[in-house]
C-alpha positions as CSV (number, residue, x, y, z in Angstrom):
1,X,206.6,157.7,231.0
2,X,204.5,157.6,234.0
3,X,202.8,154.0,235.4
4,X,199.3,152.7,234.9
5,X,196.8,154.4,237.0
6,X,193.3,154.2,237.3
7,X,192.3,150.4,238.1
8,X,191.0,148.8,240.8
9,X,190.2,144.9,241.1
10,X,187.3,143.6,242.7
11,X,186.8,139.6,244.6
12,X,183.4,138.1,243.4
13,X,183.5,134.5,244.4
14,X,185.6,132.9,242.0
15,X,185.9,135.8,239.6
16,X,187.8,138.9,239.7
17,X,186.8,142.0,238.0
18,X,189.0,144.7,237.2
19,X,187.8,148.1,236.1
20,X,189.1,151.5,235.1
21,X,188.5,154.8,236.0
22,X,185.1,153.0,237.5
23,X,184.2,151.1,234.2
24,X,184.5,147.4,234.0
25,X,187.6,146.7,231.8
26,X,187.0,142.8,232.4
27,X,186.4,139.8,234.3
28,X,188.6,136.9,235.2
29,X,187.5,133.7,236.1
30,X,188.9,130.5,237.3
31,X,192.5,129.6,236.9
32,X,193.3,133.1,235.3
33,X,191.5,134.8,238.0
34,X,193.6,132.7,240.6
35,X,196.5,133.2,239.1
36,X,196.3,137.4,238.8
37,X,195.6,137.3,242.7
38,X,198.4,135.4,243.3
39,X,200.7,137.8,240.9
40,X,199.1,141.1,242.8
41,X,200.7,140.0,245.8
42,X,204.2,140.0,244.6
43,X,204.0,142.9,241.4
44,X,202.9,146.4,241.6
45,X,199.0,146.0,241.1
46,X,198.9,148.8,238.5
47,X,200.8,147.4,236.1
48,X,199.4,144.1,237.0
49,X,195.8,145.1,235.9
50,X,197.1,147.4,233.1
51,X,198.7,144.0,231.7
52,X,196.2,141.9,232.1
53,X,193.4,144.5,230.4
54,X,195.7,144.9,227.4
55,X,195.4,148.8,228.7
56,X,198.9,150.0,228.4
57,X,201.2,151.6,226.2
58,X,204.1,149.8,224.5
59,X,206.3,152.4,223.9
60,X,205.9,152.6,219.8
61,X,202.8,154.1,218.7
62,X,204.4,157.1,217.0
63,X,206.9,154.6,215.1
64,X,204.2,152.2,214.3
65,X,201.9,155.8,213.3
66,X,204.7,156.8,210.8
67,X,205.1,153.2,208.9
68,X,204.3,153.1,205.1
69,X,201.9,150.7,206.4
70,X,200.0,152.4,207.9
71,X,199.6,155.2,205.8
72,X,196.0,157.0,205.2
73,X,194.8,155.7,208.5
């Protein structure tokens, strides 16, 4: 499965806004904000942002699809 693609991060003062594909995904502020730029420095900033937006695949949507649970959905 290819990576994350797609976001980029932006420094506003004390916030940091991250966006995909050039719309705002969201906006971290204080010590979340301080600690994702102190993560993108060390990880790959893809996955960082992907991670952090919630906007990334986990791998089981066709099992989770399939479950008796979810059925008529």
């Amino acid at each position: 499965m290819p990576g994350p693609q797609g976001f980029d991060y932006e420094v506003r003062g004390s916030e940091v806004v991250i966006s995909h594909h050039g719309r705002r995904a969201t906006v971290l502020r204080g010590a979340a904000a301080a600690r994702f730029l102190a993560d993108v420095e060390d990880d790959d900033e893809q996955e960082l942002m992907a991670r952090v937006t919630g906007n990334y695949r986990r791998g089981n949507e066709r099992t989770a699809r399939n479950h008796p649970r979810n059925a008529g959905r």
